[in-house]
N, C-alpha and C positions, 0 to 999 in steps of 0.2 A: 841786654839793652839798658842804658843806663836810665832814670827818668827824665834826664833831660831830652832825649831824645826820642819821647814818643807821640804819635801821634793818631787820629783818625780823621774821617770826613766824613761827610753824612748827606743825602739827600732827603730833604724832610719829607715827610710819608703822611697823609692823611689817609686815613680809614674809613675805607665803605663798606658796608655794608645795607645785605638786602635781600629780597624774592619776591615771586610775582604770579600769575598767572598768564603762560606765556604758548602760545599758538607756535606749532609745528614748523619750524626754519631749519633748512639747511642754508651753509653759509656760504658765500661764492668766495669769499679768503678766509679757510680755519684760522681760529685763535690760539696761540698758544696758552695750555693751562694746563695747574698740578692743580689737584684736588684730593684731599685727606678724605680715606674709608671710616665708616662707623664702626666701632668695636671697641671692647674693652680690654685687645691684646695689646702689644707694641705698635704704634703707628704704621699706619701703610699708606703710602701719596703714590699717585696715577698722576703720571706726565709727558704730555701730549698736545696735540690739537685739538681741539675741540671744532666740529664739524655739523654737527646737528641737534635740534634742542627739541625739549616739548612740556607739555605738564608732567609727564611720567618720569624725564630723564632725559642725559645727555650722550650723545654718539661721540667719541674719540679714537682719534687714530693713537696709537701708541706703538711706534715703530711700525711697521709693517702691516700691521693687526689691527681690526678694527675692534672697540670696549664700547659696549652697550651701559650704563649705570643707572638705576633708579634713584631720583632724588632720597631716598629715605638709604638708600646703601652709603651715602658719603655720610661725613661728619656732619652736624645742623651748622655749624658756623660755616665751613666749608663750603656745603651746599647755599647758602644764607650769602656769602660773598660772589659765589661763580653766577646765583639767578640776578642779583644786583647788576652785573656787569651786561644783561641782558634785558632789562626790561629798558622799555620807550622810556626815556627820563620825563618824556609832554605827555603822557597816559595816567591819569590819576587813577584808576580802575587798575591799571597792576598796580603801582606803590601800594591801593589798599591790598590787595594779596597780599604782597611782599610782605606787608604787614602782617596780613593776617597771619600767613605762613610762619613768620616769624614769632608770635606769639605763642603759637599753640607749640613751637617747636621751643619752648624756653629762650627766646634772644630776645628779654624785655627791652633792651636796650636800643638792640637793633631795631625792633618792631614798631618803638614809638619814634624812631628817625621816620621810617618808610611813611607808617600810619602822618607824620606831621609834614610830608609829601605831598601826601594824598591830599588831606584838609588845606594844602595851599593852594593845590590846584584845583581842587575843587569841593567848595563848602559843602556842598549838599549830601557830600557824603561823610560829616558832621555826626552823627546818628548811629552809624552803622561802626563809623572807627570808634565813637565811645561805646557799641554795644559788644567791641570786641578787646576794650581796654577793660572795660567790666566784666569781661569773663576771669576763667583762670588760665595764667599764663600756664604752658609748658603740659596742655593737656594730652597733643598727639607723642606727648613721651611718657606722662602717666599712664596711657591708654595700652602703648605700648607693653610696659612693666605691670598691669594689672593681670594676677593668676586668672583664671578661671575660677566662677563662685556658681554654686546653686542660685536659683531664684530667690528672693527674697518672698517669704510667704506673707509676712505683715507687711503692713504699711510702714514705712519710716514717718517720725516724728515728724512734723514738719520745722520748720527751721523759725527761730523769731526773726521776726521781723525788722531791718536794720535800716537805718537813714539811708537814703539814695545819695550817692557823688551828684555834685552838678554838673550837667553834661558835658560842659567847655573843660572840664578837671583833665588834666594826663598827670595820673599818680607818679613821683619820682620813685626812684626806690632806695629805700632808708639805708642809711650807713650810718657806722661812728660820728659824731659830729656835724650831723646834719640835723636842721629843726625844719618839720614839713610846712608848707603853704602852698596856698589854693594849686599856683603851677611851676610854683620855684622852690627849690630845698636851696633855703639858707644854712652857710655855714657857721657855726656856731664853736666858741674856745671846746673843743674834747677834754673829758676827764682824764686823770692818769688812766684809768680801769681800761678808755676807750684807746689811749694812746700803745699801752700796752699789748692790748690783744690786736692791733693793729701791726705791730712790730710781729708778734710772735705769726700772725696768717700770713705777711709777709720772709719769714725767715720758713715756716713749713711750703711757701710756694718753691724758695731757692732749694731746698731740702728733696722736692717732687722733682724738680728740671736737673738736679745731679744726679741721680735715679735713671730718671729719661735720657739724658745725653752719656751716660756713662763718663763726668766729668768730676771736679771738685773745685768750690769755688771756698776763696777766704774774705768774709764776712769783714766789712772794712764800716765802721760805725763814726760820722761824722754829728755834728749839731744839728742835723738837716736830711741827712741820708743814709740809708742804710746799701753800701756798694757790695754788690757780689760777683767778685771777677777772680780771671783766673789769671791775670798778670806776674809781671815776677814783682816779687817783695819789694822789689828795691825801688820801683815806680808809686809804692802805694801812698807815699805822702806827697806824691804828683798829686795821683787824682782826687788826695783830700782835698789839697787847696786848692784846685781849680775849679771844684767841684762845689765848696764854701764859696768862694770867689763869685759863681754864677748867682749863689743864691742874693750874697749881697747889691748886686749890679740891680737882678728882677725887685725886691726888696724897696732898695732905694728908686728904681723908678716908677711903682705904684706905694709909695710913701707909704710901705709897709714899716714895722720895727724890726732891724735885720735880727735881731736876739731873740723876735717871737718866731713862727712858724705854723705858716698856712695849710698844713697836712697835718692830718694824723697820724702821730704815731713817725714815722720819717717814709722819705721819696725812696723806693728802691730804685735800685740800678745796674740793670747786668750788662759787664764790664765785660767784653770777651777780647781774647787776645789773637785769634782767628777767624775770618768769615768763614769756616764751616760752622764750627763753634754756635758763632750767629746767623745763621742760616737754618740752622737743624733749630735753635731755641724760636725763631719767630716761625717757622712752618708747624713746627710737633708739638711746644708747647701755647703758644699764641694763637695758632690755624690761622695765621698772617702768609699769605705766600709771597715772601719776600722774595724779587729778582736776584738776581749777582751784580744789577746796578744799584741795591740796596743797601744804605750806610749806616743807617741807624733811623730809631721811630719812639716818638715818644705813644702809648696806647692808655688810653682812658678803658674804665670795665665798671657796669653795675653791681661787682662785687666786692671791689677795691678800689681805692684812690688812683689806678693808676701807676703803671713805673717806664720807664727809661729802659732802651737798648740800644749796645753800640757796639763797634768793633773798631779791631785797630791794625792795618793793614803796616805791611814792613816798609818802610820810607824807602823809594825809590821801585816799587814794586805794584801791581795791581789799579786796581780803582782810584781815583783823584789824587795818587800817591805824589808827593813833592818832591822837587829840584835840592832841596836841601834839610836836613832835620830841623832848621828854625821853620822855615813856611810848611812843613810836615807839622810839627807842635801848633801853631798858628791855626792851622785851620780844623786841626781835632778841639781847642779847644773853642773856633767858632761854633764848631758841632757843637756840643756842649752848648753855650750859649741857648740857640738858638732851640734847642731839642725841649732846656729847663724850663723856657718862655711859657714854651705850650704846656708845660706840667704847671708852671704855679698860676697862668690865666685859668687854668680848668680850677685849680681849685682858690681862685679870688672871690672870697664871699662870697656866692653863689654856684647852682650848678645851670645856670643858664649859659650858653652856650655863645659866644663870640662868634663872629660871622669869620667867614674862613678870607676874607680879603685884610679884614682889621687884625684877626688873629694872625695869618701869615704874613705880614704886613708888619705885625709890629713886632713879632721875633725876628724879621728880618733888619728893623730899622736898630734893634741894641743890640743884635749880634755885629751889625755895621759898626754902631758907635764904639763899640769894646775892642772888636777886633778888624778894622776897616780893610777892605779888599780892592777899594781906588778904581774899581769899575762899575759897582750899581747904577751913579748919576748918568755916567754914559749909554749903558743901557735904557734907562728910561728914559733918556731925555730924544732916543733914535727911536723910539717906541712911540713920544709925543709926535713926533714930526712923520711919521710914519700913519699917525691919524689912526692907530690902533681904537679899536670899540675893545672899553673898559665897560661897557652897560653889564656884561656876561657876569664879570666876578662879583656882582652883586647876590648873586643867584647861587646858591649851593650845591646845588645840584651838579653846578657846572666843575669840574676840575680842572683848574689850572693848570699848564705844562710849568717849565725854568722857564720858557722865555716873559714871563707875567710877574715871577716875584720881585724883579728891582719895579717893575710898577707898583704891584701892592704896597712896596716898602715907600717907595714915594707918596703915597695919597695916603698912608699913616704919617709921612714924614708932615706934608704940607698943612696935615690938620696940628699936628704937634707944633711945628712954629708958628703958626697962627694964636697959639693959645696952650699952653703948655697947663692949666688947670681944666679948660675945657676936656682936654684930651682924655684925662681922665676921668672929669665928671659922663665923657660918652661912656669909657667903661662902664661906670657907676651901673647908669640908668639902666644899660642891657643885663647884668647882674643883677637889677633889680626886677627886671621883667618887662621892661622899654622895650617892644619889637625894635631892631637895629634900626631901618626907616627912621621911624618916629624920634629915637633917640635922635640921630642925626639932626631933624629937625626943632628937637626942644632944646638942643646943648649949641647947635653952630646956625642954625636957623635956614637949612637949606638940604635941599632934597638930593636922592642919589645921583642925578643926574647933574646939579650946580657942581656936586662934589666931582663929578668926572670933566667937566669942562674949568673946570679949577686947576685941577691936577693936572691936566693938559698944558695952560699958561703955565706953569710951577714947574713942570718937566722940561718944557722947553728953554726955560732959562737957565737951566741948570750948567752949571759947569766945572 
């Protein structure tokens, strides 16, 4: 295949995760779910229905058979995503488990999602998520790997005595190029030293996932990006410059300098030329369990900046495959687009976290502008007239289906022509540590709800 003629598509993927403290259900419709084993062999996924739950473990049918599993037999992320999908999203009492759980089983990341569930639902348990942000993270897996010791016959030293955190603190966790503050890690220019070893954890992750998938990828090194796909050669200076291209579009529309660059070290990106390919990489090495309606996902990590996954399906064949190799190319490189948004919003000055309606919302409004699909306004504007309640996607908690993203893209669009500096001063603010609310109100002077009956007149006009 030549590079002109390739393409992929994507359906964009937000990542949940979570766990909980969850009371004894059998379910009157099973769920269908894979679920990755703990071990340090070759990966092993359990895929089934899921039939019955508890604090112990989950009941699955698998084929014929029924599979008993203890929570601590699955993988912690694994486990960490399936209890997510079960807990009361209006119960602050599980998110704090979830949290808890999540803590002591090493998913810092995950933990202070749940744990800042919990605190919104309900303050008063304030106290208890910072006496469990104050512990050590990833205890029931030290606990786990501890030998067997004699008694200790003296007494241990007692330890000096260190400053207390302030209690409202949730510690981020340090990377290259981050400088700490009270609840925001700002981003800060990286050193070479930090750019470097950035590159080089990145190029030993690509190194572990050809290991793992028994594959070989050729390292494709842009101004911006580090690609590792397993494409034919002759597409490789495709996916440079389409790949360059995004960065400048994101760049110039938060009046960044396209010549600098917002990551450390560069964006990885696994490029695969097969959805098995990409399938086995987000389940075995991500413990993402990606459907077969899944296209690609950009994934944020407390370990790394972050990378990019995509596939690239044969034009005329499969998933969202096209009528022609132009609208085939077209809408891989919407993916693209749309995929990058969320990689360089995540790391735009801060790691404060965009609200998932502005966030998807506004990769959806410059994947529109770059590469237009001539039916988002339509849809939202049968959305407006339709009296849809937008209150929901203010809420995080809540996930969106497709039929909501030409809405979010509109009520990013309506504040962007309203004010095309404001739009970015609301970034600013929440980057800065502005609750999203608030921002709204200090940058445009009106509240979530002005904003949804806004957007309603806006969509209705639309044509």
């Amino acid at each position: 295949m030549r590079a002109r003629s390739i393409w992929t598509c994507f359906a964009c993927i937000s990542l949940c995760v979570g766990s909980s403290v969850l009371a004894r259900d059998t379910l009157a419709t099973p769920i269908p779910l894979e679920v990755i084993l703990a071990g340090d062999g070759p990966t092993q996924r359990v895929a089934g229905k899921l039939v019955a739950f508890d604090d112990a473990g989950i009941t699955m049918h698998v084929g014929e058979a029924e599979r008993t599993l203890a929570w601590e037999e699955l993988a912690p992320a694994s486990a960490f995503n399936t209890k997510f999908r079960l807990v009361d999203k209006s119960d602050a009492q599980q998110f704090l488990e979830l949290g808890r759980w999540g803590w002591t089983h090493g998913l810092s990341q995950q933990a202070r999602s749940a744990l800042g569930s919990a605190r919104k639902l309900d303050k008063s348990l304030g106290s208890q998520i910072d006496a469990i942000l104050a512990s050590e993270s990833g205890s029931a897996l030290a606990s786990k790997a501890q030998p067997a010791t004699k008694p200790v016959e003296t007494p241990p030293t007692p330890p000096k005595p260190e400053a207390a955190a302030p209690a409202s603190e949730e510690t981020a966790p340090m990377q290259p190029g981050y400088r700490a503050g009270d609840a925001i890690v700002q981003y800060t220019i990286p050193t070479r030293e930090e750019n470097e070893a950035q590159i080089t954890l990145s190029r030993n992750r690509a190194a572990e996932a050809e290991r793992a998938l028994d594959t070989k990828f050729t390292e494709i090194q842009t101004d911006h990006f580090l690609i590792f796909t397993d494409w034919d050669k002759a597409e490789h200076a495709f996916l440079k410059e389409k790949c360059e291209s995004a960065y400048s579009v994101l760049a110039k529309q938060f009046q960044q300098p396209v010549k600098g660059n917002v990551f450390v070290g560069k964006l990885p990106i696994f490029m695969f030329a097969t959805q098995k390919g990409f399938l086995r990489f987000a389940r075995e090495f991500d413990e993402f369990g990606a459907g077969e309606t899944v296209l690609g996902y950009f994934i944020n990590s407390s370990t790394e900046q972050g990378h990019m996954a995509m596939w690239k399906p044969a034009v005329g064949t499969g998933i969202g495959a096209g009528g022609s190799t132009q609208d085939a190319a077209r809408r891989w490189a919407r993916t693209l687009v749309h995929e990058f948004a969320h990689a360089f919003i995540s790391r735009y000055k801060s790691n404060a976290r965009i609200p998932r309606w502005l966030n998807e919302g506004t990769a959806e409004l410059i994947a529109e502008a770059a590469l237009p699909t001539n039916n988002y306004h339509g849809r939202a504007r049968a959305a407006a007239q339709e009296a849809v309640d937008v209150m929901p996607l203010f809420d995080d908690s809540n996930m969106p289906s497709g039929y909501y993203y030409p809405v979010m893209m509109t009520m990013a669009e309506c504040l962007q022509k309203q004010d095309t500096k404001k739009f970015l001063a609301l970034f600013d603010e929440i980057k800065a540590g502005t609750k999203p609310e608030d921002a709204l109100k200090k940058v445009y002077g009106i509240t979530q709800l002005k904003l949804a009956e806004g957007w309603s007149k806006y969509a209705k006009a639309l044509r």
